[in-house]
C-alpha beads as a LAMMPS data file, in Angstrom:
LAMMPS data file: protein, C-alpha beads

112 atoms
111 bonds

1 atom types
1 bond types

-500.0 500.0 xlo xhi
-500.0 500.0 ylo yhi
-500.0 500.0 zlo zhi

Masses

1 110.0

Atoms # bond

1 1 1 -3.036 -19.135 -10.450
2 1 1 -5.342 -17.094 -8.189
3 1 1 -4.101 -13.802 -6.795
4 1 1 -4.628 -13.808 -2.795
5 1 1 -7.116 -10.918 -1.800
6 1 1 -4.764 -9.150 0.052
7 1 1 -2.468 -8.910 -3.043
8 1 1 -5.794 -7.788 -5.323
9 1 1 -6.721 -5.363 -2.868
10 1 1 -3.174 -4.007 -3.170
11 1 1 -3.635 -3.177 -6.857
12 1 1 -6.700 -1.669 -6.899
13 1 1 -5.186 1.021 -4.278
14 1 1 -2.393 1.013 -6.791
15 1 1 -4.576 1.738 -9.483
16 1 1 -6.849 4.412 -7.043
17 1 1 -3.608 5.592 -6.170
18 1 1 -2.073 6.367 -9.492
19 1 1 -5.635 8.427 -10.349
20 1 1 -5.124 10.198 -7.366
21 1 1 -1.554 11.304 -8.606
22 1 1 -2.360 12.293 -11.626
23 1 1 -3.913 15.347 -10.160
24 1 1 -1.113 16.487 -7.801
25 1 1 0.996 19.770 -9.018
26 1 1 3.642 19.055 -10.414
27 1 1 6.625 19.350 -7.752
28 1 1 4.490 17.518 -5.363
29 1 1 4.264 14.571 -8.414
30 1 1 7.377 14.017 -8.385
31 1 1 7.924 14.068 -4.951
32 1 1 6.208 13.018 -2.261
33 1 1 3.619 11.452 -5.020
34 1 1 6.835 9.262 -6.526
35 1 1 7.843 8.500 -3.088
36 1 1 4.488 6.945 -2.234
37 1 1 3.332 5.411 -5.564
38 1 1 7.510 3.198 -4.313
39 1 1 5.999 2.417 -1.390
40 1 1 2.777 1.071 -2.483
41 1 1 5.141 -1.404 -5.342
42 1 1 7.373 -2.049 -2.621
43 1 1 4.609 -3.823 -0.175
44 1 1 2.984 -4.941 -3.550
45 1 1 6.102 -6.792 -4.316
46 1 1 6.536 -7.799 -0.457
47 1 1 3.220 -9.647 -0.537
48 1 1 3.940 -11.367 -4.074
49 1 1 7.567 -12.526 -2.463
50 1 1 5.627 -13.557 0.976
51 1 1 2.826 -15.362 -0.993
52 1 1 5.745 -17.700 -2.979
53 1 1 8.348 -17.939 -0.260
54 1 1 8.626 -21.059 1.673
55 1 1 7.055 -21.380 5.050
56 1 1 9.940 -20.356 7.340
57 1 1 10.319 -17.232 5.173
58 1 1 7.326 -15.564 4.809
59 1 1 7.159 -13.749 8.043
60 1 1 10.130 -11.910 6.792
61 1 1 8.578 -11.025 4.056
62 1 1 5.242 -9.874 5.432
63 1 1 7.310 -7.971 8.547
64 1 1 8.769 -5.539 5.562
65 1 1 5.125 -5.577 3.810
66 1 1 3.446 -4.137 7.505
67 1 1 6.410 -1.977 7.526
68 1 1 5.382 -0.573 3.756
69 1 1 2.051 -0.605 3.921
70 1 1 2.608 2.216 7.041
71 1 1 5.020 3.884 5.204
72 1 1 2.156 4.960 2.441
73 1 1 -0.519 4.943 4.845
74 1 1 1.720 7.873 6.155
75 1 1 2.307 9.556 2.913
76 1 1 -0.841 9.588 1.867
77 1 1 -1.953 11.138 5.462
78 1 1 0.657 14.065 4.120
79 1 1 -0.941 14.058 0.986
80 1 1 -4.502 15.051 2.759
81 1 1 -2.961 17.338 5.363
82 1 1 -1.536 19.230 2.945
83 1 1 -4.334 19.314 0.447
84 1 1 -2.550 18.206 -2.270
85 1 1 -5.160 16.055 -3.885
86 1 1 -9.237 15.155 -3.328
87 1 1 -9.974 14.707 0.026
88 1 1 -12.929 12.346 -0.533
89 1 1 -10.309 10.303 -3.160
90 1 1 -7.680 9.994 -0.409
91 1 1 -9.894 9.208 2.450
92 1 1 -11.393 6.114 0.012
93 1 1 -8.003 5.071 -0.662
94 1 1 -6.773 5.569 2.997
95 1 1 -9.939 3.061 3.745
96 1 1 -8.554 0.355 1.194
97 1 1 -5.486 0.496 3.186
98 1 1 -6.772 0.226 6.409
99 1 1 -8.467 -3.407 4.711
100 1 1 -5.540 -4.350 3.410
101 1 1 -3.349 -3.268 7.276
102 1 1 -6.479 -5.870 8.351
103 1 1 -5.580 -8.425 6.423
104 1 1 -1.790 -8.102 6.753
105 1 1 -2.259 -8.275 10.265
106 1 1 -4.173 -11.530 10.009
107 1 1 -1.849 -13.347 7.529
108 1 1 0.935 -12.747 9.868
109 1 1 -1.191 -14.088 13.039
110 1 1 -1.832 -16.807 11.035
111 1 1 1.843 -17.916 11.002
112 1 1 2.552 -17.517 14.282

Bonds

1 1 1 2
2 1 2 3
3 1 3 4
4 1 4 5
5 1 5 6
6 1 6 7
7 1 7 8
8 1 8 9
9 1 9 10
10 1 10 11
11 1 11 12
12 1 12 13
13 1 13 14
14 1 14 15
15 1 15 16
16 1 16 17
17 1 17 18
18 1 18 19
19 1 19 20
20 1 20 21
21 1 21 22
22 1 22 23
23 1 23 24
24 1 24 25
25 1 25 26
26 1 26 27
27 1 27 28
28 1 28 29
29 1 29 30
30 1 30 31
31 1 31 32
32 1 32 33
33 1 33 34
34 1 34 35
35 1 35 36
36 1 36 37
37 1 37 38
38 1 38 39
39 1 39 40
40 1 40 41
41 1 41 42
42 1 42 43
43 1 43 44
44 1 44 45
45 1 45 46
46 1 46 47
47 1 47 48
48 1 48 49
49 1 49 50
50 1 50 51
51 1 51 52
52 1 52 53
53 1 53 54
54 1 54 55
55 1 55 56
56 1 56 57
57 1 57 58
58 1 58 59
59 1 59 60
60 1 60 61
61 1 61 62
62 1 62 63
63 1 63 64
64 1 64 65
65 1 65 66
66 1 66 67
67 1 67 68
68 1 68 69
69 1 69 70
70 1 70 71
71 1 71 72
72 1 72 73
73 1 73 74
74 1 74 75
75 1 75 76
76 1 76 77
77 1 77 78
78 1 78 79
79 1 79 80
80 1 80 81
81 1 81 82
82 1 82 83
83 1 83 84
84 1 84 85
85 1 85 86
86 1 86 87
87 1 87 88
88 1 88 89
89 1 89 90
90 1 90 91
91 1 91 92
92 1 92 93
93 1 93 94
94 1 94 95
95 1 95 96
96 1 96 97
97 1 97 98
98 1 98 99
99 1 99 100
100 1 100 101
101 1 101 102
102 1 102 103
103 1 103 104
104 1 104 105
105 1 105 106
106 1 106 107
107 1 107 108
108 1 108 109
109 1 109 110
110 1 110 111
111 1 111 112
């Protein structure tokens, strides 16, 4: 079964993501990196619910997946105000997720 693009898009900012934590210090790992590497499996797992659920239940689902994917978008502004981590490797990843806020946004128009 073919993953959505939306959903593909989503792991590959996982995956740029997880890089980017690798390099955080320590405390800041397992902190505010932990807390956002949640987020990003939480909308992750938001959009795989929203993509299976039936019709009258999807909006739910992507309501809570807009509501994680500004969560992270969030952290990971923290993340480069703080400079914690590569600026140029958060500002790629911080364009990802503006792609993936686009095409949130236009699943959800989409059911309305």
């Amino acid at each position: 079964m073919e993953d959505l693009p939306v959903i593909n898009r989503t792991y590959e900012a996982y995956k740029n993501l997880a890089a980017i934590l690798s390099t955080l210090p320590k405390q800041e790992r397992y902190s505010i990196g932990q807390s956002s590497e949640n987020s990003l499996l939480a909308l992750l797992e938001n959009l795989i619910m929203a993509k299976h659920a039936p019709k009258a239940q999807k909006s739910a689902f992507l309501i809570r997946a807009t509501a994680q994917h500004e969560i992270t978008v969030l952290k990971l502004r923290l993340i480069l105000e703080l400079k914690l981590a590569n600026e140029t490797n958060v500002l790629k990843l911080q364009a990802k997720l503006a792609e993936i806020g686009r095409m949130l946004g236009g699943w959800r128009k989409s059911l309305q």
